[in-house]
Every structure is written in structure tokens, then in C-alpha cells.
C-alpha positions in Angstrom: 76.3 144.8 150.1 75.5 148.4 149.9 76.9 149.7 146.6 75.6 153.7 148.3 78.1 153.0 150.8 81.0 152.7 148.0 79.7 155.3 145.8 82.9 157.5 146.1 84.5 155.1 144.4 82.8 155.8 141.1 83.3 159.3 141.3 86.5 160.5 138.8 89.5 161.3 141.1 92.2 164.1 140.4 95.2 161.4 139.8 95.9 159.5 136.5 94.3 156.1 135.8 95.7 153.6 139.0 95.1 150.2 139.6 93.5 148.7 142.9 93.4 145.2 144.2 90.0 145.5 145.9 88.3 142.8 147.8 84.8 141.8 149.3 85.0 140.0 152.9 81.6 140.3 155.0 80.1 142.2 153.2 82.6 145.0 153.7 84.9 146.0 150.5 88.7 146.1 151.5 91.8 147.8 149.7 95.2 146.5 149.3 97.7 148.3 150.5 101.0 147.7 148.8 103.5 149.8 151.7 101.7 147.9 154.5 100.9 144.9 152.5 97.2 143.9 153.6 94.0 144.9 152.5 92.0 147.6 154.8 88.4 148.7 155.4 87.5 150.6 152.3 87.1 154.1 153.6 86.5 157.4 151.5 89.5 158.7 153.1 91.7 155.6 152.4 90.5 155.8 148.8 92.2 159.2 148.5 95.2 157.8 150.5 96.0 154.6 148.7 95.6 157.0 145.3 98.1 159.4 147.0 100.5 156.6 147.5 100.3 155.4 144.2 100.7 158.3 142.6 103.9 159.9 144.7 105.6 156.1 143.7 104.7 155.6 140.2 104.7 158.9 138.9 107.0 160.9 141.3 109.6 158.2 142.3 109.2 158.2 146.1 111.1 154.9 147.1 108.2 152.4 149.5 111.0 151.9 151.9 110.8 156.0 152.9 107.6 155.9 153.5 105.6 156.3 156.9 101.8 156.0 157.3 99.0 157.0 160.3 101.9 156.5 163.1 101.2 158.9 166.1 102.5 162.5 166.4 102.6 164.5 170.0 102.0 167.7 169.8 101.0 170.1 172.8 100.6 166.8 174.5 98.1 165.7 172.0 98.1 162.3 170.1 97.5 163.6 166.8 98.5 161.2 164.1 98.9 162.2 160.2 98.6 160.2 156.9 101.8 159.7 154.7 105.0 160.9 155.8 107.7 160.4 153.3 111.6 160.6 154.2 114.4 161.7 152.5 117.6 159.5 151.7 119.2 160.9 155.3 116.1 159.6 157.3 114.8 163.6 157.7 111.3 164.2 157.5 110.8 165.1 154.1 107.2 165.3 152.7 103.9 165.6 155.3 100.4 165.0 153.4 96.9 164.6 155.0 94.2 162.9 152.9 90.8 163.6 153.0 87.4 162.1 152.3 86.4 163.6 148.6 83.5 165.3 150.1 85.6 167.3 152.4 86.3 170.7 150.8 89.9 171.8 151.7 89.4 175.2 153.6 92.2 177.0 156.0 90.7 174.7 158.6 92.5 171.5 156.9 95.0 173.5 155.8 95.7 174.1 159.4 95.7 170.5 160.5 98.6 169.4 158.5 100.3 172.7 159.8 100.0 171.6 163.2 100.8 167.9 162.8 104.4 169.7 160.6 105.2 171.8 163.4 106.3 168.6 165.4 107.9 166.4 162.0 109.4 169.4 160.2 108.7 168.3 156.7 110.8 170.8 154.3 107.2 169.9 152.0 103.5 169.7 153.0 100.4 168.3 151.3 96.7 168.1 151.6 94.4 166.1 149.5 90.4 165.4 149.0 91.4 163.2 145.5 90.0 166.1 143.9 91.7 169.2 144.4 95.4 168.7 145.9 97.3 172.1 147.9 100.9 171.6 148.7 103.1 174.1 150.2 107.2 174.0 150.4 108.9 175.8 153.3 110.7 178.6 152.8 113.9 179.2 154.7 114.0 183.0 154.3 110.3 183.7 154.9 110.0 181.2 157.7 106.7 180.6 156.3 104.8 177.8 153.6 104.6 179.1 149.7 102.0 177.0 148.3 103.4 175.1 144.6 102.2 173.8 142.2 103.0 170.3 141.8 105.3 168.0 144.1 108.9 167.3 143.1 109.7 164.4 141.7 112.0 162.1 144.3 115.7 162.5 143.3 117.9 159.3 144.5 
């Protein structure tokens, strides 16, 4: 196996310490994931997503039933289709966040993806997310517009 090819994983992420069940199958490493239970490819961009998901239900509360990942969106009749959606308690969009690959710096470019995939969902909360440097916005009602926060609320029951 190429340990190159897996280096992102030994480079420190911006979450608190998680714990991974990681496997080797053809010479290919695989992640478990614990909403869709099964293990997938090991991909710079799941790393960041599977610590995302692990973070928002350990530490912030979000219930694993609410949660929605990589399902299609259409928007100007374009397939897009975004990372973790999370619902609220009524079954309304609730929370949108797109993960990225570590090496990908988050610029307005990404910051615009998310936008656009939210404009179909209506998440009341964005995010956007490299593992290293985390942007989330909540909408505001008055403004019509996206303040960016500083940390994500914690899921109230």
C-alpha cells in the first residue's frame, strides 16, 4: 500500500481527538461510517466528513436519525449534491455543511458552493469545512442575508 496516498491522515485536524474504525481491503484503506453503517473508500474529503459527523454528534448533540448525507440537490436544473444535511425535530432543513479536502483553502469560491446547494434546501445554518479551518454562517431573517458565527449551536431536543 501507498502510505503517500494516506498522508492527510497524519496531518493534525481542527476537531478534538475522535476515534475511527479504519480498515485495509485491496490494498485500499476504508472508513467506517457510523450514519450509513459501512466502511467507504478513504478519501481526503471523507476524512474531513466522517470528523464532521463525529463532532456535530458527540460534542454538539445532533441526533443520527436527522441526519442526511451526499443525496442529490436540483438546482437550475443541475444535479448538484452536498455533504451533511442535518434536520430539525419538524423534519425542516436545518444545518447545510460542505466538507472539503484539507488542502483545499476555503475562499468565496467554496463559500459560494454551499450557498448555492442552500438556496434549494433552505438550511436556517450553513457550514464549510477543510478539517482545518471551519466557516459557518446562520441566516438572518431581517437582513435576508448569511452572518458568519463563530461556533455551531449545540442541538436542543
Amino acid at each position: 500500500m501507498n502510505e503517500d496516498r494516506y498522508s492527510f491522515t497524519r496531518s493534525p485536524l481542527n476537531f478534538p481527538e475522535l476515534e475511527f474504525k479504519i480498515q485495509e481491503f485491496e490494498g485500499k484503506l476504508s472508513i467506517f461510517d457510523s450514519l450509513r453503517k459501512k466502511y467507504l473508500i478513504l478519501t481526503p474529503e471523507e476524512w474531513v466528513r466522517q470528523h464532521m459527523i463525529s463532532f456535530l454528534v458527540q460534542f454538539k448533540n445532533y441526533p443520527k436519525g436527522l441526519f442526511a448525507l451526499e443525496k442529490g440537490v436540483l438546482y437550475n436544473s443541475l444535479q448538484k449534491r452536498f455533504d451533511i444535511l442535518i434536520f430539525d425535530r419538524q423534519g425542516n432543513p436545518f444545518l447545510l455543511i460542505e466538507c472539503k479536502a484539507p488542502e483545499i483553502v476555503l475562499s468565496k469560491k467554496t463559500v459560494e458552493q454551499v450557498a448555492v446547494y442552500n438556496k434549494t434546501i433552505g438550511a436556517a445554518y450553513m457550514g464549510i469545512s477543510n478539517g482545518k479551518q471551519h466557516l459557518f454562517l446562520k441566516f438572518n431573517p431581517n437582513t435576508k442575508n448569511y452572518d458568519q458565527i463563530s461556533d455551531l449551536p449545540h442541538f436542543e431536543p
